[in-house]
N, C-alpha and C positions, 0 to 999 in steps of 0.2 A: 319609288316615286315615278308615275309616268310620265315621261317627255311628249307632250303635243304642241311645240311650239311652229307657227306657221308664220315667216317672216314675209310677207307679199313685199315690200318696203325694198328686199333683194330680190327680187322676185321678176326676170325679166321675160320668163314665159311661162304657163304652166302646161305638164304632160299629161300624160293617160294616169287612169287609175292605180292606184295601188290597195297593197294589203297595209295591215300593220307587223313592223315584224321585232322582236326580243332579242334586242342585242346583248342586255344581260338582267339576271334576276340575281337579288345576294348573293352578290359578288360572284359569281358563274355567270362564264359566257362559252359557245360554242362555237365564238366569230374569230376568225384570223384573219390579219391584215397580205393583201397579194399583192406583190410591186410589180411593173411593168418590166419588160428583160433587158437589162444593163439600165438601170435608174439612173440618171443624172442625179447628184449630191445635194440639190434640190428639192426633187425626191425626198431622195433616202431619208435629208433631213426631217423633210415634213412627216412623213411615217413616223420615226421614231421620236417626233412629239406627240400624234395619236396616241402611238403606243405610251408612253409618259402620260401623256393629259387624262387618257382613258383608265390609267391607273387610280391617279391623284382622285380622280371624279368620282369613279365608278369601282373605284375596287378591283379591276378584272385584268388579266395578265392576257393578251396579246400578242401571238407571234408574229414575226414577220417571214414570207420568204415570197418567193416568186412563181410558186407550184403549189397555192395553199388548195385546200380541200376543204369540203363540207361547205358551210355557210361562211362567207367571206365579206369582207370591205375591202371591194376593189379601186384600186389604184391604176388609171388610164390613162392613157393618149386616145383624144377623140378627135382624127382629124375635121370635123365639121365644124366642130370648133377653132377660134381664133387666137391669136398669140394672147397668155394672159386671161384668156377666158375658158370661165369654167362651169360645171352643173355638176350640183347633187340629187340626185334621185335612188328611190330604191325601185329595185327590179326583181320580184320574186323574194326573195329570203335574203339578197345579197344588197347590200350598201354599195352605188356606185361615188366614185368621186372621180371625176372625170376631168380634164384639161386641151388645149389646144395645143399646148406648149407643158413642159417641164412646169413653169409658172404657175402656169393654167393648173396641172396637176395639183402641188401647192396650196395656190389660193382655196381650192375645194376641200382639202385639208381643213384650212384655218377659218374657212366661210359653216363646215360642219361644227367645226366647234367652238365656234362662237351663238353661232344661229341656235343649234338643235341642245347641247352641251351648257350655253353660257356663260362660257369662257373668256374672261380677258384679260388683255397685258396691256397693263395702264402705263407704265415708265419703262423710259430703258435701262435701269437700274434693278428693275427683279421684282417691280410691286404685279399682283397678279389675283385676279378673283376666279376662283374655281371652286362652284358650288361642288356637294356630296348628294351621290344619290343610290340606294339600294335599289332599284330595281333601273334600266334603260330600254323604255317601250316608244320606238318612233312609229311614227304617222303623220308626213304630211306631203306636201305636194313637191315632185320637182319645181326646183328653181335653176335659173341660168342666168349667170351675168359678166361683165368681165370690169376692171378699173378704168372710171373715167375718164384720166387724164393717161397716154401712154406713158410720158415720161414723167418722173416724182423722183425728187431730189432733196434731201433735205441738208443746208448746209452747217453741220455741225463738225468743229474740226476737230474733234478732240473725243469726243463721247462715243463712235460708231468703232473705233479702235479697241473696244471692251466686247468679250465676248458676249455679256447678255446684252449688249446694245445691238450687237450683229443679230443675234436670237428675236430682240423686241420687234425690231424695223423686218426682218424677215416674216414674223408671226401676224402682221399689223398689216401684209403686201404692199408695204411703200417702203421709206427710206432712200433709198439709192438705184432706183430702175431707170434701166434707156436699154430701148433695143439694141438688141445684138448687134445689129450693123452698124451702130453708131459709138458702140465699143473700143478699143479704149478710149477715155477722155482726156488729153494731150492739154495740161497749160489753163485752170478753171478760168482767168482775166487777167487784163490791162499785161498783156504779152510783147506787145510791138519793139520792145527795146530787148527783150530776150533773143531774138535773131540777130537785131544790130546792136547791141549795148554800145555806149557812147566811151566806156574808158571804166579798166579795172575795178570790179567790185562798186559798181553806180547801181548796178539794179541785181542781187541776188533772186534767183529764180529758185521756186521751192522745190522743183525737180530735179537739182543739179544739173542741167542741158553740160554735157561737154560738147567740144566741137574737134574735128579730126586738128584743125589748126587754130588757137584764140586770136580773136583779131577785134579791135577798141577802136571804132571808125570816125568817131569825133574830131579827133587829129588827122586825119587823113582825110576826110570827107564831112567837112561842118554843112555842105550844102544835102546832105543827107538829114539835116535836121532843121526845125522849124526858124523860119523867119521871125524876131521877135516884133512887137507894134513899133519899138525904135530901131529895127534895120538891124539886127544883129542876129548870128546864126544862134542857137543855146541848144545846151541838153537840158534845158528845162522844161521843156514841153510835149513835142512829139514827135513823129517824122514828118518830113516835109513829103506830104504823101503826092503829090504831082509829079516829082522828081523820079524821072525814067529812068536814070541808074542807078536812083536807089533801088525801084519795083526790080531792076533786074537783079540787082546783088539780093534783095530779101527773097525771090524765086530761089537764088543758088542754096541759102542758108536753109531756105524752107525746105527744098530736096535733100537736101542732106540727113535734117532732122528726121525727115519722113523715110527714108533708107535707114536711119538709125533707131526709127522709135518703133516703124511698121506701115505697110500701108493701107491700113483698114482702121479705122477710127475717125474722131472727132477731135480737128485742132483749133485751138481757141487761135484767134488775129483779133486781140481788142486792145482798144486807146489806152495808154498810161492813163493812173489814174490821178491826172493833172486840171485842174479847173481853165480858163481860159480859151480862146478862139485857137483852133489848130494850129494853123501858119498865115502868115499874113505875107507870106508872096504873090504875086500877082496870076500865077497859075495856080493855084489854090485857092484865091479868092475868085478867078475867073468858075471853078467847077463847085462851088456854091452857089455859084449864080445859073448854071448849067443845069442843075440837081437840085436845085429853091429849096434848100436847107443848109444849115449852120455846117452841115456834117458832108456836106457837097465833095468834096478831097477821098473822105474818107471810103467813103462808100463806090466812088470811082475806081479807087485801090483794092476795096474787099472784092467787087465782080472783076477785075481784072486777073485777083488771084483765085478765086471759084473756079472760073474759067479754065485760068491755065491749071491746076489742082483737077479739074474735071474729066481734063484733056488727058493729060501723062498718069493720075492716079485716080479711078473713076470709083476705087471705094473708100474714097476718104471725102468728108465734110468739115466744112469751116463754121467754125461761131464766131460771134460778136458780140458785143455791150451798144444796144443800145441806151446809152446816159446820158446823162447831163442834158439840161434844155439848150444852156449854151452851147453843147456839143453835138452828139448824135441821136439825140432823143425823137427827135423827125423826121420821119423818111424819105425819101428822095423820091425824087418826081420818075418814078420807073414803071411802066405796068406791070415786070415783074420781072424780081429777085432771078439768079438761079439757084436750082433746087438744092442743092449742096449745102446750101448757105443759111444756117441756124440763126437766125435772129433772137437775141434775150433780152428782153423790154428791160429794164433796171431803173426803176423811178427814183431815183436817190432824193432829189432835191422837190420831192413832192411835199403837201402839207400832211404829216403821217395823221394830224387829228380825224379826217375826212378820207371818203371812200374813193376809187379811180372816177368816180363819175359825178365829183365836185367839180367845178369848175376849174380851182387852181392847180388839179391835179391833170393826171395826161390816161384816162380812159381813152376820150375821142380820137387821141394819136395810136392808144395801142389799137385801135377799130378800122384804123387807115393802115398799120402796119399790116393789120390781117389780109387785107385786100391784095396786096403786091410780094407775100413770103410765103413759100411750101411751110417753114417749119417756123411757128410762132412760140417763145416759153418766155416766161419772166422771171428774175431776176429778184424776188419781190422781199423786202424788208419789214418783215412780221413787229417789228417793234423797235421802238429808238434806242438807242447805246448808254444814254446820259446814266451818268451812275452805277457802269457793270449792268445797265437792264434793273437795278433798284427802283422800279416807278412804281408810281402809284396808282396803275391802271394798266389794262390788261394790252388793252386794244383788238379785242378775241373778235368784240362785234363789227368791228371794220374788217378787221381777217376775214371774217365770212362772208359778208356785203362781197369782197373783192375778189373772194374767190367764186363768189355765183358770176359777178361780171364777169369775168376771165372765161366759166364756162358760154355765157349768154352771148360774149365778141366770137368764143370756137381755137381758142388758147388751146395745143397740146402738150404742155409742158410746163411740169411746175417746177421752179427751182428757185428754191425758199432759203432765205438767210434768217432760218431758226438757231443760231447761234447764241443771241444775246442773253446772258443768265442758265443760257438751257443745265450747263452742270452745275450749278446752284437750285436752279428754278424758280429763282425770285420771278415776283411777278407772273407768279402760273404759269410760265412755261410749259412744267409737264401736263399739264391741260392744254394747252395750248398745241405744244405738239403730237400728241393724243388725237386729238379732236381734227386736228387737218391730214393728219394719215389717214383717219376715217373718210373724211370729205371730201381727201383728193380721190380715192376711192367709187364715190358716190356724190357728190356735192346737193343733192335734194333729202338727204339726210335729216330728221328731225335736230337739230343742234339744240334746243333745251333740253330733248330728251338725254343725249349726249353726256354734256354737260353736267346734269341732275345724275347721272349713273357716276361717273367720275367721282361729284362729290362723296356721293353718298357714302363711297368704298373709303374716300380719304377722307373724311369729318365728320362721320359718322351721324350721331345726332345733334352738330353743329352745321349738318351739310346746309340746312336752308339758309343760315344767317350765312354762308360763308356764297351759297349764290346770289343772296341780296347783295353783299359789299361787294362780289364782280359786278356786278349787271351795272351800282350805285357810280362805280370810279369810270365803268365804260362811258356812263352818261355822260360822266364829267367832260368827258374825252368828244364826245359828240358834239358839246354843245359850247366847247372851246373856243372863242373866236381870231385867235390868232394864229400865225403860221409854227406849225410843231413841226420843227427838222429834225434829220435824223439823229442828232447829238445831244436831244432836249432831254432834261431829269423833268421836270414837275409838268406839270397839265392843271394845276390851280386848286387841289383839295382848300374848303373851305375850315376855319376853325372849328366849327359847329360840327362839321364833318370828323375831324380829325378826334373831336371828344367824344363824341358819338360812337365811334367804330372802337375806340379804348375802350370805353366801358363793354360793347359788344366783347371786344373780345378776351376780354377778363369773362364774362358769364361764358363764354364759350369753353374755355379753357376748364372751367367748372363744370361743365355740362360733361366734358371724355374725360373727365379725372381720372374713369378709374377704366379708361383704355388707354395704355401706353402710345400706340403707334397712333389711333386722330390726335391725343394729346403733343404729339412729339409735331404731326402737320399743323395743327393751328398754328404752332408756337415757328414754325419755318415761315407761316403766311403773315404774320405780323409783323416779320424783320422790317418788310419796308416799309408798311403805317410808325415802327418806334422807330425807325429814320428821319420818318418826316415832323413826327412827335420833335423829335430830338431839334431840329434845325428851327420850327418855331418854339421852344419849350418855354422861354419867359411871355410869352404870350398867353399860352394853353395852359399855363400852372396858375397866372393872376387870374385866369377868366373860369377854372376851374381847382380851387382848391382843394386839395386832399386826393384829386384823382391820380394823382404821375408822381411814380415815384422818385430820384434825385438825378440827376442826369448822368451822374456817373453810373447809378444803375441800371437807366435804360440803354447807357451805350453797353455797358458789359455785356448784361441778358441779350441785346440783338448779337452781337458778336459770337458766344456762347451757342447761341441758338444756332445760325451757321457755321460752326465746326461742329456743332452735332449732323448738321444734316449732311453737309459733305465727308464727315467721316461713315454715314450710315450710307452714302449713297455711293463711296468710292475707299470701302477699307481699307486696301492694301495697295493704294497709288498717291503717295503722296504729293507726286506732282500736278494731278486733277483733282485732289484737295486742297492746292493752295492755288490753282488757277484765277479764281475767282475774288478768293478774299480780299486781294491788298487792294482792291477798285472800293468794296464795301469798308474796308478800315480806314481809308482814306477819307471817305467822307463822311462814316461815323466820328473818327478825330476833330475836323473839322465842324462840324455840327455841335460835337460836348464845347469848344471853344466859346463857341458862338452863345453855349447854354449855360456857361459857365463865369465866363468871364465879362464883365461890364465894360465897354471901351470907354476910354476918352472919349471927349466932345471934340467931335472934327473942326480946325481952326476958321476962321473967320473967311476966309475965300468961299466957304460951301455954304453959309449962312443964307446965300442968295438962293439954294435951291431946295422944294419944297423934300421934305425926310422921304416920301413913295420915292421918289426916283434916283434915291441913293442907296446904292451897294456896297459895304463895304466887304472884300474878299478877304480869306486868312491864306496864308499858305500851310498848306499840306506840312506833313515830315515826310522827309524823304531818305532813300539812303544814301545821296550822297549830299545832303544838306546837316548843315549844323542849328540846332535848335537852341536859344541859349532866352532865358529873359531880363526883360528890361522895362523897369519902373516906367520912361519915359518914353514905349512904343503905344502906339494904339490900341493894341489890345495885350499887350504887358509881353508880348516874345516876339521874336524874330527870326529867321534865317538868313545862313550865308555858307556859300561853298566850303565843304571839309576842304578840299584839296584843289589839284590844277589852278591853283590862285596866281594869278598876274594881275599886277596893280596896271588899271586903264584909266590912261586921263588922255582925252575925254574918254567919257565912261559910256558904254553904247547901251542900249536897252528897247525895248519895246515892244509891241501887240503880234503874235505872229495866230494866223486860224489854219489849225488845226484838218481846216476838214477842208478846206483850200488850196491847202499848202502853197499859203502866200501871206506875206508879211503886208500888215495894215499900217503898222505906227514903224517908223525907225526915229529913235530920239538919240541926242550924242547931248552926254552932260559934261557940260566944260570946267574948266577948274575954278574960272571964276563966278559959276553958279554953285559950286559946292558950298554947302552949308557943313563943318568939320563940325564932329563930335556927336552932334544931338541930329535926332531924327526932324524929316522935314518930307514933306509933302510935293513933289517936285509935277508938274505939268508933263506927260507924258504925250499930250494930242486929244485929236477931233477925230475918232473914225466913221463908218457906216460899216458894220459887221453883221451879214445877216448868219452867222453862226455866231455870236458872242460866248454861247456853254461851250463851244468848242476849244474859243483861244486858249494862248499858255500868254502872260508877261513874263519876257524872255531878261537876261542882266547876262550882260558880257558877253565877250565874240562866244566865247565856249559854250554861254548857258550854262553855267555852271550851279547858275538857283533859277529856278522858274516858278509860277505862282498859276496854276491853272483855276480861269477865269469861272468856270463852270460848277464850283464847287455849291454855291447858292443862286445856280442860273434859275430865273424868272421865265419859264420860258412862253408865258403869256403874256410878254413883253416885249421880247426878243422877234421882231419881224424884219425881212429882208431888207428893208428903208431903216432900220431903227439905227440911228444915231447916238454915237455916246463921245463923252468925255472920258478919258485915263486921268489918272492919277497912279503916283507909287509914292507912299512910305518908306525912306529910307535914310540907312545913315551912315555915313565916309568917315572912317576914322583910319588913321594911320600918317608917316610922313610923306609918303609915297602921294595922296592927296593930297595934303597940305604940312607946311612946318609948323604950321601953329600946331596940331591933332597932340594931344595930351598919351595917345598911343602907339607904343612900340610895336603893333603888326597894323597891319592895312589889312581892314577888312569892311565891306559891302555889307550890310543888313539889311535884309527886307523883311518890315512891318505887316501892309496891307493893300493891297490895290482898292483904290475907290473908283468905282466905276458911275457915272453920273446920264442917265436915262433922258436925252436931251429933249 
């Protein structure tokens, strides 16, 4: 089969003429592969997938060495070329593949065989399309190009630790690249308390930092840490960054570190990751006014230490977090940064439904950032958390929107939190992250084409219906009108929707019966539509009879479905096969509840508010929760701490967010509000929670049961103003609450949190 594939699309320049030349006919070839003299492992690596790929393809066995003879495919160093850039061209009878750099070399590798070959490696788990061809006849023009974006990062914590993920992200030329000089990466975020920790074990650091001597400065130095709004020093915030002896003590600890870790690389210096105004001292709030931004202290402090960093260690560079709007999200009034000084946009508190270039999101700031920083990257959250990344929508078409902005503001630097799901791959992830190693690559990329090639390998003759219900759930997402943070589960699937895509995907599953491996991906891509099935199921079953089968069996088969696919995708690691689940059991659990069980009629206090704006929440099983039921809870079971049990009178409880980490509700139930024996509905407060899927309702100083709030979040509902009412379910039995209690142990029950949509 002749190869005449001409990709103009990589195509950054074309050369002189060529021939056409026979790299092999049935399975004979008379090409060996030549390495450059002492290869970098780089290299060598990429050779010896040719040699592999060129097998699998073509049938033809390939030598490698460094003094090949006859007709060759050469392996260069071209210094004309740029770091990471590379060109394929033939020359005579010979294949060059050529690079600026080692990379360079590489990429021309995986650019040949992809391009000419048709080669690819769709997951980092081993999935891989490699046509067969009897005969290899090239003809076509040099090309030359090199990757978009310099730096591409992708933040997966757990999956790049496998060796076919090392292989995939290698093969793919993204993953984990930054220049050489900005090697190694010291500390990814929110570091500030890693040089001063405030007192024994308050912030473990994932790199184990030892220090020649430990030293807990809170006690010795509270004016080292932030002023709180009422006059008090805490380690609950950040450093008091105006404070000259702290910048000199965090100098001393920072030389140390850097004698200890190396002095050539990239150290992160970024804010705890704490919600709230810095410091509210008076020199702190003076250099926000100095620097007309929230983040005025801070930024004071990062060029103070650039500076001196620039001074005594001139090959090392500093990072940042630019976050929070309340925080450092805005940049300071400087004409310019110095060069040292990595800035990482991180829009956490943006609306994820919508692109950087909505209004309520922060393009226009990262466009101001570009003006005043050498080195621009972001930080950027490919998708919300809610659910283990179980949603119901992709969010692939705002991935791309954002990532052409990023090119179009002049961003070089990607550095992506593809985490969520990615070792499950709910919610397409591995499309997802497929499709932006490509892009970060090229970003003017056709992305339906993309897309359309992906399916097709994994759904075979279900790939169209399986790019209609992306494209369908993106819309949903586009056309969302509330604020979707980073912690949201749902985006609003309609009923109609949700019966709709059933039956789809019942015909789909019929359609690869009789292909194992599309059969085995439809049935992984459905987990999250029988999720969402599951959480409205007495709705979807009255309005469609006969279609869904009994809830226990949709929760089983989703369940099932995912241990087939993390045992397919991680055989022999049991610990990245349970990574994932207990987020998905968790709210499968709760969901069968919900589908299963009829509640009680909530009593006479709620009568006044209309049923839309009432939540009732279950709690989870947990493992350290006791499950036990009862005729007279709201939804006929309860929880209450196995162990650590102290009987509290008064009994403390309340709303704590999650993604704030700050307590909204604090309630103290007195002994003369306890109601003993039977359950009772107790007034928890009024908040304004703009994460409410975030919260946990917390019971007792320990926490000993919690009820996370998020299990049936709305989260087209859930806006930064939205107000609600608590409620808790619960019931006090024992003597220890009251002499009257009919029982010999003291124990707390929680029923349900009602949550009231004000």
């Amino acid at each position: 089969m002749k190869r005449n594939l001409i990709f103009s699309v990589f195509a950054a320049a074309v050369f002189t003429a060529h021939a056409e030349i026979i790299l092999s006919e049935k399975g004979k070839t008379e090409y060996s592969i030549q390495l450059p003299a002492n290869p970098h492992q780089t290299v060598s690596a990429a050779a010896q997938d040719l040699k592999d790929y060129m097998k699998k393809s073509a049938g033809i066995e390939l030598k490698i060495s460094a003094d090949a003879k006859g007709k060759k495919i050469i392996l260069k160093k071209n210094p004309a070329l740029q770091r990471e850039e590379y060109e394929v061209r033939i020359n005579g009878n010979d294949l060059i593949l050529s690079g600026g750099d080692h990379y360079g070399i590489a990429n021309a590798v995986y650019a040949f065989l992809e391009n000419q070959m048709g080669i690819r490696w769709f997951t980092w788990y081993g999935d891989e399309k490699v046509p067969k061809y009897q005969d290899v006849k090239l003809d076509f023009p040099a090309y030359r190009k090199k990757p978009y974006f310099p730096v591409r990062w992708s933040i997966i914590q757990v999956v790049p630790k496998t060796a076919k993920a090392g292989n995939f992200f290698r093969r793919n030329a993204s993953g984990r690249m930054i220049p050489d000089e900005m090697k190694p990466f010291i500390g990814s975020c929110h570091t500030l308390f890693w040089y001063l920790p405030p007192k024994k074990a308050f912030m473990n650091n994932p790199e184990n930092w030892k220090w020649k001597k430990e030293h807990y400065y809170f006690k010795t130095n509270p004016e080292f840490y932030s002023l709180s709004v009422d006059g008090k020093r805490v380690d609950s915030l950040q450093l008091c960054l105006s404070n000259a002896e702290m910048r000199k003590e965090f100098k001393k600890r920072f030389s140390e570190r850097v004698e200890l870790k190396g002095k050539v690389g990239t150290y992160s210096l970024s804010a705890m990751d704490w919600p709230g105004r810095f410091c509210y001292c008076k020199n702190c709030i003076a250099l926000e006014k100095k620097y007309k931004c929230e983040g005025g202290a801070f930024y004071d402090f990062l060029i103070d230490m650039a500076n001196f960093a620039k001074e005594k260690y001139p090959n090392i560079y500093i990072s940042t977090l630019a976050y929070r709007k309340e925080q450092s999200e805005r940049p300071p009034a400087v004409e310019k940064l110095p060069d040292n000084l990595v800035i990482i946009f991180a829009p956490i508190d943006d609306n994820f439904s919508k692109d950087l270039d909505h209004p309520d999101n922060a393009g226009k700031v990262l466009a101001q950032w570009r003006k005043i920083t050498k080195h621009l990257w972001t930080w950027y959250y490919a998708s919300t958390y809610g659910s283990g990344g179980a949603n119901l929508y992709t969010g692939i078409g705002r991935n791309i929107r954002d990532l052409k902005i990023m090119k179009r503001i002049g961003l070089d630097g990607m550095y992506w939190e593809i985490d969520v799901g990615t070792r499950s791959g709910l919610a397409f992830n591995d499309l997802r992250l497929w499709l932006m190693l490509k892009m970060w690559n090229d970003p003017e990329l056709d992305e339906k084409k993309l897309i359309r090639e992906f399916c097709e390998f994994h759904y075979g003759k279900a790939a169209d219906d399986m790019i209609q219900y992306i494209a369908e759930f993106d819309t949903n997402l586009d056309k969302y009108s509330g604020n979707l943070l980073w912690h949201a589960a749902d985006a609003g699937a309609s009923d109609e929707q949700l019966i709709r895509w059933t039956e789809r995907f019942n015909a789909m599953e019929k359609k690869v019966s009789a292909d194992p491996r599309h059969l085995e991906n439809i049935k992984h891509a459905r987990i999250v539509l029988d999720l969402s099935v599951l959480r409205s199921y007495k709705k979807l079953a009255a309005a469609k009879k006969g279609l869904f089968p009994t809830p226990k069996v949709i929760h089983d088969t989703l369940l099932q479905n995912m241990k087939n696919t993390l045992k397919r995708r991680m055989p022999t690691d049991k610990y990245l096969q349970n990574y994932d689940f207990p987020s998905l059991k968790n709210s499968a659990a709760a969901a069968l509840v919900s589908a299963t069980i009829e509640p009680k009629k909530l009593p006479a206090q709620f009568a006044q508010y209309p049923e839309e704006k009432i939540r009732r929440v279950i709690p989870h099983v947990g493992p350290a929760w006791e499950m036990k039921e009862f005729s007279d809870a709201g939804f006929g079971r309860a929880i209450t701490a196995k162990k650590n049990k102290k009987t509290e009178v008064p009994f403390t409880c309340g709303v704590y967010e999650a993604s704030g980490r700050k307590f909204l509700l604090n309630r103290s139930i007195k002994k003369d509000e306890i109601v003993i024996d039977k359950f009772h509905y107790y007034k928890i407060g009024e908040t304004t929670a703009p994460g409410i899927t975030a919260c946990i309702f917390w019971t007792s100083r320990s926490w000993n049961a919690n009820v996370s709030l998020g299990s049936f979040a709305r989260a087209g509902l859930d806006t930064n103003d939205q107000k609600y009412e608590v409620w808790a379910e619960m019931k006090f039995e024992g003597k220890g609450h009251s002499p009257q209690s009919k029982s010999d142990a003291d124990n707390v029950w929680i029923g349900e949190v009602v949550i009231i949509r004000k």
